[in-house]
BAKOL-981298 format. One record per atom (N, C-alpha, C): residue in one letter; y, x, z. Coordinates in steps of 0.001 Angstrom, whole numbers, padded with zeros to 6 digits, always signed. Atoms other than C-alpha are relative to their C-alpha. Layout:
// residues N
AYXZ
...
// end
This chain:
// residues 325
X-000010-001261+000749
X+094755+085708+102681
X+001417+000599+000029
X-001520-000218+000112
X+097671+087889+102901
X+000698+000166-000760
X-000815-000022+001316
X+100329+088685+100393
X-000507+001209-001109
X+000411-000665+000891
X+099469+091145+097458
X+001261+000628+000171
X-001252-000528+000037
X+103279+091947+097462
X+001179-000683+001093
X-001053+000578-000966
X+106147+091270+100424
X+001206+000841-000178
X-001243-000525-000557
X+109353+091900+100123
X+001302-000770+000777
X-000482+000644-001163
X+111668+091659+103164
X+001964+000589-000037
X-001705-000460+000153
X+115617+091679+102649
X+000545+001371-000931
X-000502-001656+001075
X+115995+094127+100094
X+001253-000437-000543
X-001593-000347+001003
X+119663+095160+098885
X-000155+001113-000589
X-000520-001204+001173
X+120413+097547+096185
X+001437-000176-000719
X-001341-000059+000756
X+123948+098794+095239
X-000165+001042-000598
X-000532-001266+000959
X+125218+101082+092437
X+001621+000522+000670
X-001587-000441-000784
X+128125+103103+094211
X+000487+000779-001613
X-000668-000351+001371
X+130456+104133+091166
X+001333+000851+001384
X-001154-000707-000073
X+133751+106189+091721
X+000883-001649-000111
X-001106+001108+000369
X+135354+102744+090899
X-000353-000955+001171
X+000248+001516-000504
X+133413+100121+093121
X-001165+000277+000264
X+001309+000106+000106
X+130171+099509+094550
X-000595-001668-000236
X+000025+001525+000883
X+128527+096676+092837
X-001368-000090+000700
X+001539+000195-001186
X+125887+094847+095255
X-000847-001086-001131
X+001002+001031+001416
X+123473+093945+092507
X-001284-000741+000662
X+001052+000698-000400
X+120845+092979+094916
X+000215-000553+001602
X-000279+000368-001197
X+121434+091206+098190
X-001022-001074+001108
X+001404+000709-000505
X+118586+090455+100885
X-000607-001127-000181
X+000788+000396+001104
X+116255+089492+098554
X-001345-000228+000957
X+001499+000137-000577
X+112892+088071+100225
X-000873-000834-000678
X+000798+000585+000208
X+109946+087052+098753
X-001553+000372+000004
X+001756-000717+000436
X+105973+087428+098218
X-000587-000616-001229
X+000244+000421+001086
X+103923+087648+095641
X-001927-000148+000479
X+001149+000325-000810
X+100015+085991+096371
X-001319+000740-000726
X+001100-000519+001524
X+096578+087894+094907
X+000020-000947-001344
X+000447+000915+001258
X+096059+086482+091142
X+001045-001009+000055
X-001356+000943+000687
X+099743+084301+091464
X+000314+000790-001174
X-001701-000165+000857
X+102296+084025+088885
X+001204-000318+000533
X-001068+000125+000020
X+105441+084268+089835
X+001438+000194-001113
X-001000-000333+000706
X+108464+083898+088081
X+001476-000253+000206
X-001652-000022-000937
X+112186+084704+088583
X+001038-000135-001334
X-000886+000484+001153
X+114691+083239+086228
X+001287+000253+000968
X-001958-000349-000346
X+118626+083840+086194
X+000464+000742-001246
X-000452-000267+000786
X+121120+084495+084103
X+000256+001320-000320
X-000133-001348+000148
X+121815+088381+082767
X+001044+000194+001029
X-000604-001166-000848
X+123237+090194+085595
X-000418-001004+001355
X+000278+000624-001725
X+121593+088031+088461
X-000633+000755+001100
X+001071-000948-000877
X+119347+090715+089853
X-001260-000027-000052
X+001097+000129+000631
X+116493+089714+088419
X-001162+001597-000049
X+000919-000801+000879
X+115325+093064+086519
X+000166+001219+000950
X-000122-001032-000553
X+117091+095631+089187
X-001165-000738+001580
X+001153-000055-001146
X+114793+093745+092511
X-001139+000662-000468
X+001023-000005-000206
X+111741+094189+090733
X-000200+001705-000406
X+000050-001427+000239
X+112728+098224+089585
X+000085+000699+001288
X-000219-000676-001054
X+113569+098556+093056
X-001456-000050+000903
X+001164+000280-000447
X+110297+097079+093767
X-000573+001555-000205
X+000729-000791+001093
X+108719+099660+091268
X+000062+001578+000951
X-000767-001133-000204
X+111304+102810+092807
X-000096+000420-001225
X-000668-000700+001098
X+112459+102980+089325
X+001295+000105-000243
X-001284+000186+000090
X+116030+102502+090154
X+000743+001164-000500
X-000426-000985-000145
X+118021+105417+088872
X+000975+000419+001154
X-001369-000489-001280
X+119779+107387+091887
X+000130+001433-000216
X-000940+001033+000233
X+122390+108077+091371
X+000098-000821-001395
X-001054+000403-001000
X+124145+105725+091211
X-000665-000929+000547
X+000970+001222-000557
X+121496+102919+092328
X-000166+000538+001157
X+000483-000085-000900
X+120750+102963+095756
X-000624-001010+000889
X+000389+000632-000399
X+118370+101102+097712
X+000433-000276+001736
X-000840-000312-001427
X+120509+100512+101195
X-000847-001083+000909
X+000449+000429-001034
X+118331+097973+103154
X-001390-000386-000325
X+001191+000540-000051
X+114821+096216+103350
X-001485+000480-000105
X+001090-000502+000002
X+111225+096586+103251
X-000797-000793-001490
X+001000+000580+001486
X+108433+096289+099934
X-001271+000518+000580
X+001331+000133-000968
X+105221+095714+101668
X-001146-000217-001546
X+000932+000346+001082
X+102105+096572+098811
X-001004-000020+000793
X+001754-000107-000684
X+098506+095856+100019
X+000437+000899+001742
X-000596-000800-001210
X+100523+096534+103736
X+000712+001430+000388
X-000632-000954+000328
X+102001+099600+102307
X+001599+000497+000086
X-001303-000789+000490
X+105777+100193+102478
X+000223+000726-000800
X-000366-000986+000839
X+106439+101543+099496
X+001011+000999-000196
X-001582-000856+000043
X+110036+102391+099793
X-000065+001423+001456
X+000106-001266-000598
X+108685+105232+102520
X-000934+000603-000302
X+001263-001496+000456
X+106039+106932+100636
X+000726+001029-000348
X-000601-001132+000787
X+106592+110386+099271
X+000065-000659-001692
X-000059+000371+001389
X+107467+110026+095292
X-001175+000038-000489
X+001036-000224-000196
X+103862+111708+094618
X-000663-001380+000663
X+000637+000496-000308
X+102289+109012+096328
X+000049-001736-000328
X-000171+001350+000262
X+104071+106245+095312
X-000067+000273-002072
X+000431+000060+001286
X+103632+107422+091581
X-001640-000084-000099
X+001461+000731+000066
X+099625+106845+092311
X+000036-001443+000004
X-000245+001950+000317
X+100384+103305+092801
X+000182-000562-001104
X-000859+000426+001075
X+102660+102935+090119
X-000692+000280-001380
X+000771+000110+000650
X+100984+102190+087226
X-001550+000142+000356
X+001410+000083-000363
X+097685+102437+088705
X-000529-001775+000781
X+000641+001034-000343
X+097444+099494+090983
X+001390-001033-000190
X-001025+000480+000774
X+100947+098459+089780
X+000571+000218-001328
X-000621-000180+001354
X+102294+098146+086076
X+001145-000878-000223
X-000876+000891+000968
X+105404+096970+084176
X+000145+000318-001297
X-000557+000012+001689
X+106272+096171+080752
X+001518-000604-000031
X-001526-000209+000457
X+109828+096214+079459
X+000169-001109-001490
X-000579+001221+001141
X+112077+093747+076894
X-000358+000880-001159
X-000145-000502+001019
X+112178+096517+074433
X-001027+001260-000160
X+000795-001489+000062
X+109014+098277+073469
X-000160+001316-000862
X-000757-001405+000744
X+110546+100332+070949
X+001149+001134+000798
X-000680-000958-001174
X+112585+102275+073259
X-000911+000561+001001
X+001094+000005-000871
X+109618+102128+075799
X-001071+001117-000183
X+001506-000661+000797
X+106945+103952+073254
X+001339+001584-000668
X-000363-000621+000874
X+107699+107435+072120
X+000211-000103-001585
X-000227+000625+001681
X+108743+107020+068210
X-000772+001438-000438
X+000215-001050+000918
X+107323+110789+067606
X-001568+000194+000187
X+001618-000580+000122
X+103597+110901+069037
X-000344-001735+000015
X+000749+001272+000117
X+101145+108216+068057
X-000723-000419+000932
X+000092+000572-001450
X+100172+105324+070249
X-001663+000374+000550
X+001535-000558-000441
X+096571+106503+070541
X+000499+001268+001334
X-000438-000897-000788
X+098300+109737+072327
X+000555-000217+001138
X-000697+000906-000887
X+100537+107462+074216
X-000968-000559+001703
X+000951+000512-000813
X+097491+105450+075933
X-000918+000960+000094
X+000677-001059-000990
X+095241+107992+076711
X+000597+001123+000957
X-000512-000544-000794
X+097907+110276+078510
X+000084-000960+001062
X+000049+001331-000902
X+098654+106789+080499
X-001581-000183+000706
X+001739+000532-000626
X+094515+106234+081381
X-000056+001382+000696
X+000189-001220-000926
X+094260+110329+082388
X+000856+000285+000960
X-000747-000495-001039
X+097176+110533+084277
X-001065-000853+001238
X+000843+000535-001547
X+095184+108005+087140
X-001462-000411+000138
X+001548+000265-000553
X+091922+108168+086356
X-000962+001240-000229
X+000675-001278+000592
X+089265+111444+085697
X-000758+000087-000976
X+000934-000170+001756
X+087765+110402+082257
X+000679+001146-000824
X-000234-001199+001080
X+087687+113224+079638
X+000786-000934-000767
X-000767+000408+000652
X+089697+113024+076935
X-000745-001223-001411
X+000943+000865+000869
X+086977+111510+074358
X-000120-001517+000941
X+000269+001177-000340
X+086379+108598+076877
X+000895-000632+000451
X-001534+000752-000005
X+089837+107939+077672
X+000538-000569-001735
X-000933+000437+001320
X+090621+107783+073857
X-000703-001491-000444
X+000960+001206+000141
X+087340+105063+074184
X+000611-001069+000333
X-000372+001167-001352
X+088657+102884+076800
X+001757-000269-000600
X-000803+000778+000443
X+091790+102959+074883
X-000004-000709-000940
X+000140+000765+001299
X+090807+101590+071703
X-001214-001490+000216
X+000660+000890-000445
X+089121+099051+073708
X+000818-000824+000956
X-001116+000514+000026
X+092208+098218+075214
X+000896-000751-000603
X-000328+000609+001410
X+093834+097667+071924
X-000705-001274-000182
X+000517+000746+000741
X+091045+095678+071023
X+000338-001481+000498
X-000361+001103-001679
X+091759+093517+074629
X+001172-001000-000413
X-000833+000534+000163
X+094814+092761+073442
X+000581-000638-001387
X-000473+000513+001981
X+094203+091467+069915
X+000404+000627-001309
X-000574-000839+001618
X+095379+094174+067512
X-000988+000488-000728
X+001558-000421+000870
X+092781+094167+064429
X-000539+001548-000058
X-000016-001424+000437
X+091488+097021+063520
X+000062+001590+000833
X-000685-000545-001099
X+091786+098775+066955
X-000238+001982-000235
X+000504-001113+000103
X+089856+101946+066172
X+000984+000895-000963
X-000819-000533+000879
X+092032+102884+062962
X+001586-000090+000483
X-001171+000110-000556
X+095325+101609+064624
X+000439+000868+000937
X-000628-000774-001166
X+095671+103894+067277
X+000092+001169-000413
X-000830-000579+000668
X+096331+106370+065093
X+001140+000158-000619
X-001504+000198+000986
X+099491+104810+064160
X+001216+000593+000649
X-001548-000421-000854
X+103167+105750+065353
X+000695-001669+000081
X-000759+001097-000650
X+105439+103107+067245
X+000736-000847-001339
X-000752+000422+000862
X+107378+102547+063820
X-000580-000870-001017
X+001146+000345+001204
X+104114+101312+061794
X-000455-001362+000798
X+000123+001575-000235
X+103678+097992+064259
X+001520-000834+000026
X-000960+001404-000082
X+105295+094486+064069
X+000565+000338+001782
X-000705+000092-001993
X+107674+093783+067526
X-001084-000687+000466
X+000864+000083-000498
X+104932+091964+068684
X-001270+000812+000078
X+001044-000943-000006
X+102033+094472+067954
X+000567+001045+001111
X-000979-001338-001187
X+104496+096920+070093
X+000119-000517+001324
X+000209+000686-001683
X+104292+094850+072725
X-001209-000262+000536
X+001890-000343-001073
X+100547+094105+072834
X-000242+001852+000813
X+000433-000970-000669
X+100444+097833+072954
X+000432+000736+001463
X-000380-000354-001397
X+102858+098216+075992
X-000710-001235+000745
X+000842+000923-000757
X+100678+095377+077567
X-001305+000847+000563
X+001285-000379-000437
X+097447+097164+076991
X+000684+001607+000406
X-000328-001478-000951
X+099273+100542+078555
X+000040-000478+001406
X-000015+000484-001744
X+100176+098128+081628
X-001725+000007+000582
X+001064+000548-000186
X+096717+097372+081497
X-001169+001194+000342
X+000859-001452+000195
X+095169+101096+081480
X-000895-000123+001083
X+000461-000252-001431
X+094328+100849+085142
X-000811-001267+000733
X+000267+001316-001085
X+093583+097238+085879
X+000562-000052+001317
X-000720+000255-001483
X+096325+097050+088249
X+000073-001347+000744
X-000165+001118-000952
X+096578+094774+090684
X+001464-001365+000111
X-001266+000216+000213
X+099913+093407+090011
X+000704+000792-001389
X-000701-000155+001398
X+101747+093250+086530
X+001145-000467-000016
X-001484+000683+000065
X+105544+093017+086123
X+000336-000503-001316
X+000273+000418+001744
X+106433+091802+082672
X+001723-000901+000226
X-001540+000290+000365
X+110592+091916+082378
X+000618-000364-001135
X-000716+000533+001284
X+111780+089750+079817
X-001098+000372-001409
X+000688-001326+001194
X+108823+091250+077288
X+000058-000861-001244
X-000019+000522+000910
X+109446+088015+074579
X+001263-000295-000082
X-001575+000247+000689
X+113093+088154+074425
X+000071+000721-001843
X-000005-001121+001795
X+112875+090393+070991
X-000925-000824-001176
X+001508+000880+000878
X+110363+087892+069711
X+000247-001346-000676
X-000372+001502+000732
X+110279+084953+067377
X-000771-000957+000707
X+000556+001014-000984
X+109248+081612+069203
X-001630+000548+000061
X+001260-000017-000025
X+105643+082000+067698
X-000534+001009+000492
X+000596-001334-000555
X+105082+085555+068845
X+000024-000254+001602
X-000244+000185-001389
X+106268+084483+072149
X-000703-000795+000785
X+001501+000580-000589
X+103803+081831+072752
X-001096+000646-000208
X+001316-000405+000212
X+101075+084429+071631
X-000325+001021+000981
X+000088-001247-001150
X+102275+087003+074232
X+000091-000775+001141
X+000564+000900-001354
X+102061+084047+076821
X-000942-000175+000012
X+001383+000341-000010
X+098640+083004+076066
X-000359+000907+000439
X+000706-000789-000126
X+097539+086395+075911
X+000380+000617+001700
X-000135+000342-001579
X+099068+087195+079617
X-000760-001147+000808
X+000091+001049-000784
X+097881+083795+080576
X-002329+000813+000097
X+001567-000456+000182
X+094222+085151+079271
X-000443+000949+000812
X+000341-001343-000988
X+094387+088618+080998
X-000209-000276+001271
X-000371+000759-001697
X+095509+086834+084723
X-001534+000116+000063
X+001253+000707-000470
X+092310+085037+084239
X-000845+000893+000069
X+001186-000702+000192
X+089925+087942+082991
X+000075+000887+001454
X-000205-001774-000820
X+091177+090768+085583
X+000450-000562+001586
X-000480+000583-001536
X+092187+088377+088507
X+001432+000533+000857
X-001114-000404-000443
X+095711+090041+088495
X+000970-000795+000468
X-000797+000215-000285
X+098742+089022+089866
X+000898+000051-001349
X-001106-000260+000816
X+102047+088493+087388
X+001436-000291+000390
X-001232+000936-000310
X+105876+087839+087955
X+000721+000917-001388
X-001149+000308+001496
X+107732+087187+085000
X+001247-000295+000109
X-001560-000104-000585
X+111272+087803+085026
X+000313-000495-001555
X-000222+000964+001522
X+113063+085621+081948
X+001230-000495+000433
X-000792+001123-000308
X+116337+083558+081783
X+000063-000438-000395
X+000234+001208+000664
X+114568+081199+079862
X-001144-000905+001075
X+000854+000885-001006
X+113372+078195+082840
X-001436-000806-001356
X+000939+000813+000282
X+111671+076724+080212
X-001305+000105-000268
X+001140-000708+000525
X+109178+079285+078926
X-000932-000066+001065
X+000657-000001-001530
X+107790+079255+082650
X-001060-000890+000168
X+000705+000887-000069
X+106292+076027+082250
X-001144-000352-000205
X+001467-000267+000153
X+102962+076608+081339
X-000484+001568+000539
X+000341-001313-000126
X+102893+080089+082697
X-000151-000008+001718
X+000332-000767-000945
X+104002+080284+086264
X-000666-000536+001157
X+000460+000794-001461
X+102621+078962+090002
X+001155-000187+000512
X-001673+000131-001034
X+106367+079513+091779
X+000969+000518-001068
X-000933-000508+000462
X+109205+080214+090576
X+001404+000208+001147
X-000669-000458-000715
X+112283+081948+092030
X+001492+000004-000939
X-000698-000150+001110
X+115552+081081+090856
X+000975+001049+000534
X-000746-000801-000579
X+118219+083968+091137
X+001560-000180-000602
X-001408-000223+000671
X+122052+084159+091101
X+001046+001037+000741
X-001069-000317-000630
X+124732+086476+091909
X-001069+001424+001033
X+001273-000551-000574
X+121674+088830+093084
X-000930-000524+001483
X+000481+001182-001258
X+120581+086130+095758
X-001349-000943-000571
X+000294+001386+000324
X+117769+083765+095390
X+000446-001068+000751
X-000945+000808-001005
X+119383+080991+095901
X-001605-001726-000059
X+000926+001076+000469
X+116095+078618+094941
X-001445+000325+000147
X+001498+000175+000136
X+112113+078823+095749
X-001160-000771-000330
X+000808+001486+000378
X+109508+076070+094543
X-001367+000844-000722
X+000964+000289+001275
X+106237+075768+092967
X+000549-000409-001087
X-000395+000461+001656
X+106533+075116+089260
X+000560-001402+000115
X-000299+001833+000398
X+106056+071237+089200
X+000944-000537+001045
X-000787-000311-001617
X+108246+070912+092822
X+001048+000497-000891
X-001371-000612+000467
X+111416+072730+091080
X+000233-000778-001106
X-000654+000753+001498
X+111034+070696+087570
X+000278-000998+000508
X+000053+001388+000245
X+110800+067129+089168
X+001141+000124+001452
X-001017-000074-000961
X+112963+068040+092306
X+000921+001007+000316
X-000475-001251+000017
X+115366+070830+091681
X+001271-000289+001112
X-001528+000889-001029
X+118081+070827+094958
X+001022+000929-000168
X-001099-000871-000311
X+120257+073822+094141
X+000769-000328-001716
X-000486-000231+000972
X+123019+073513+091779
X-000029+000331-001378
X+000288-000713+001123
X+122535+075888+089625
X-001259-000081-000491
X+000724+000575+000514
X+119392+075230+089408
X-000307-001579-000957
X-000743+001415+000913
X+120411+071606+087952
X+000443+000340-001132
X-000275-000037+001392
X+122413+073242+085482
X-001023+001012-000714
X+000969-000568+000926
X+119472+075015+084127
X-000864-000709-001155
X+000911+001103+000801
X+117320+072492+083477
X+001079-001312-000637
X-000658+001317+000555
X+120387+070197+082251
X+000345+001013-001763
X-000356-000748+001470
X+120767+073301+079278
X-000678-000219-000743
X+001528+000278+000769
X+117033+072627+078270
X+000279-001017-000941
X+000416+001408+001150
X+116464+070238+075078
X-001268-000408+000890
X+001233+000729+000390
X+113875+067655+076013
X-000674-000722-000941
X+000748+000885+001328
X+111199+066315+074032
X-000370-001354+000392
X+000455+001105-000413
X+110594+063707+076466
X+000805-001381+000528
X-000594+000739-000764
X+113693+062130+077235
X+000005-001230-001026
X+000329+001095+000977
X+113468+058346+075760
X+001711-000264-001337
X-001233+000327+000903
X+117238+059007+074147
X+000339+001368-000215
X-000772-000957+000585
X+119062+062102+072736
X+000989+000005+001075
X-001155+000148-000852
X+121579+063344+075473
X+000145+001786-000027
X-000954-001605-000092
X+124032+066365+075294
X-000765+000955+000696
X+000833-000933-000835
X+122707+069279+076698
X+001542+000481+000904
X-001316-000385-000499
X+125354+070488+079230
X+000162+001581+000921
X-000165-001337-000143
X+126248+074073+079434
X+000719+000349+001572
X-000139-000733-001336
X+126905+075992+083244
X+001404+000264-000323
X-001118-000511+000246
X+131017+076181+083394
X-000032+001428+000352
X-000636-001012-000858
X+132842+079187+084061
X-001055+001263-000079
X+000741-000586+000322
X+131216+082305+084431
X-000098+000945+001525
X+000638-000337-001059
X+129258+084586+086771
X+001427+000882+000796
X-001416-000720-001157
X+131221+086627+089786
X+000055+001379-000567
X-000471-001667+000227
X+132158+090306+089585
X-000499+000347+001206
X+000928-001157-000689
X+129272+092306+091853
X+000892+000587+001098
X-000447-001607-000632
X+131780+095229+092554
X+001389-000953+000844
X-001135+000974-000961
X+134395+092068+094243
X-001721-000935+000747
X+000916+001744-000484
X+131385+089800+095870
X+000768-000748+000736
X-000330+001484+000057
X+132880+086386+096350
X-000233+000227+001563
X+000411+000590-000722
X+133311+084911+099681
X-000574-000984+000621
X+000531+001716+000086
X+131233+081955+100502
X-001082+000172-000618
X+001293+000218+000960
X+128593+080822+098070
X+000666+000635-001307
X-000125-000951+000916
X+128890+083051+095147
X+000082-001404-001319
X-000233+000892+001491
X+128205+079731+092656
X+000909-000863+000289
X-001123+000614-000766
X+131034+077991+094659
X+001107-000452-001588
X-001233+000363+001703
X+133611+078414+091272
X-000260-000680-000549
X+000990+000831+000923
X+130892+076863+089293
X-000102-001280-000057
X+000903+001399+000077
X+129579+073722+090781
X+001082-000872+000454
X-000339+001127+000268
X+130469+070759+090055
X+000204-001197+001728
X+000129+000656-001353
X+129197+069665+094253
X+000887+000912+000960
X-000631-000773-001163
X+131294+072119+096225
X+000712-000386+001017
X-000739+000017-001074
X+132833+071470+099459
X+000932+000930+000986
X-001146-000865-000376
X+135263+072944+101458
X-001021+001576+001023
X+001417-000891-001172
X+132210+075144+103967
X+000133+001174-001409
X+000247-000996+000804
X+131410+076519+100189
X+000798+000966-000208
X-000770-001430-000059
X+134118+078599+100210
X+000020+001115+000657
X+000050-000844-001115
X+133893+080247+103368
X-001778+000320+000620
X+001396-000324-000353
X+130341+080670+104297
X-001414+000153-000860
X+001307-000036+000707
X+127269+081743+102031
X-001622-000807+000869
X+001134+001302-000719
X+124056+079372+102814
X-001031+000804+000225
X+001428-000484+000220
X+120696+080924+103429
X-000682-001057-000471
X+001299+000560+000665
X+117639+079993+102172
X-000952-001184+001428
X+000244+001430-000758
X+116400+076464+103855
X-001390-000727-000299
X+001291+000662+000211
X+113239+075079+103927
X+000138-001302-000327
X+000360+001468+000094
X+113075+071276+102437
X-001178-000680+000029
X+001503+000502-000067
X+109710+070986+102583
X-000973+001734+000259
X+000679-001020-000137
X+106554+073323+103314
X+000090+001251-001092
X-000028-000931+001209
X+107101+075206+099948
X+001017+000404-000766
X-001393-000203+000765
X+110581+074854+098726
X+000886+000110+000788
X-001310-000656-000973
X+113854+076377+099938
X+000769+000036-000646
X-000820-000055+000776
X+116980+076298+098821
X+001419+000547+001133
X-001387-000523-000364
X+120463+078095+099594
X+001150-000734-000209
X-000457+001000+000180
X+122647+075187+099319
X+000642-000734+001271
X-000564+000974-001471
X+125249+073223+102136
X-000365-001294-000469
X-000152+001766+000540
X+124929+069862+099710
X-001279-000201-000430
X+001584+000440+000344
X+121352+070006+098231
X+000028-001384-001052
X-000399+001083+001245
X+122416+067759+095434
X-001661-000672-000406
X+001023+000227+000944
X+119395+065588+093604
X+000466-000299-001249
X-000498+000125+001448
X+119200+065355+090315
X+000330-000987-000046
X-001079+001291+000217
X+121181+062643+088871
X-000873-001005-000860
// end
């Protein structure tokens, strides 16, 4: 079966008057019908600008998308007209955002919200769009769905504000759902309720998801692959269980060495990632986590690694390929 989503060396820089800062640097991956994917890294890894560039929500200026290809259902997206790639977008593609108070108008109510969202890509009247949204609502757990969608953005909990930017992703039954950071704003328990309920939708609608987070741990019941990113590189590919029990890149090591376990048979330090990320608008010569790690050799300075196959499914960007300890 082929990919649902391919993308092939994508870079994206922001050119400034000061510097151009290469926030994304040939970036390749796919995403499979009905996977989860998920791409962890620390804030400013490139994480949230690949998958906007995915989207063509980058702002330009100053964002610019300077190399690669984004292959949808064999599509190139990055050469449609705008027009054509806004039919896609949200229709057979959706994202949801960290902050759905910013996201949701604060002045018209979310009933108004989701039915402009359902008419823009589909030809229901306005009565059966306002149907299909309060059946939406209902999709996504918020009591009362019929009376609620009369409310304004300011009258739900942070989680209720997020089911409802869920069930807006959801207007279309797209084919692919992005979902950037959407339980950072959230208290643990809300955050396992907006995983379940993702984990529930996958199953009902047979969508696709990639979950962008720079929490490895939340992943663990959620994704199929994961993608780790640094420095706007992935420098790490694996299935889920494949990356927890054999992680070979560095940084990936110190991810899972930040985690608390519940399972380890003793209490042991958690040990925090030295030093801190590079400066974009200077990119580093060599391996970009070179400063960082603890395994570096003299190569790491001078030469950046590609991405390496260790097995049929996992790859890693790495000269030393460390195992865990």
């Amino acid at each position: 079966m082929p990919p649902l989503l391919s993308v092939e060396n994508l870079s994206t820089h922001f050119v400034t008057k000061a510097a151009t800062v290469k926030a994304v640097n040939q970036v390749s991956f796919q995403v499979n019908p009905g996977e989860t994917v998920g791409i962890v890294g620390e804030s400013g890894s490139g994480k949230s600008i690949t998958m906007l560039s995915v989207m063509g929500l980058v702002p330009s200026p100053p964002g610019q998308i300077v190399s690669g290809q984004v292959y949808f259902e064999g599509q190139d997206l990055l050469k449609l007209p705008l027009e054509q790639l806004r039919q896609i977008r949200g229709n057979q593609m959706a994202m949801i955002f960290q902050d759905p108070l910013s996201s949701l108008n604060p002045v018209l109510r979310i009933g108004k919200q989701l039915v402009e969202a359902i008419r823009r890509h589909t030809n229901l009247s306005s009565a059966d769009a306002k149907a299909h949204a309060i059946h939406l609502l209902q999709r996504v757990h918020i009591p009362n769905a019929a009376q609620r969608i009369n409310a304004y953005p300011h009258q739900f909990s942070g989680g209720m504000r997020q089911r409802v930017m869920i069930a807006m992703g959801l207007a279309c039954n797209p084919k692919l759902l992005i979902a950037d950071e959407p339980t950072t704003a959230l208290d643990v328990t809300i955050q396992a309720q907006i995983v379940e309920l993702i984990k529930e939708l996958r199953a009902d609608l047979g969508m696709a998801v990639v979950w962008i987070t720079h929490d490895l741990s939340l992943l663990a019941g959620l994704a199929d692959r994961i993608l780790v990113m640094y420095a706007g590189q992935i420098v790490e590919q694996a299935p889920l269980l494949d990356l927890y029990a054999n992680p070979r890149h560095p940084y990936t090591l110190g991810l899972l060495q930040s985690i608390p376990r519940l399972d380890a048979a003793q209490q042991t330090r958690l040990r925090p990632i030295a030093g801190l990320p590079p400066n974009l608008a200077n990119y580093p010569q060599g391996c970009p986590f070179a400063p960082r790690c603890q395994y570096a050799i003299d190569r790491c300075t001078t030469e950046d690694p590609t991405l390496e196959a260790i097995s049929p499914e996992h790859q890693v960007a790495c000269w030393v390929k460390p195992e865990r300890p």
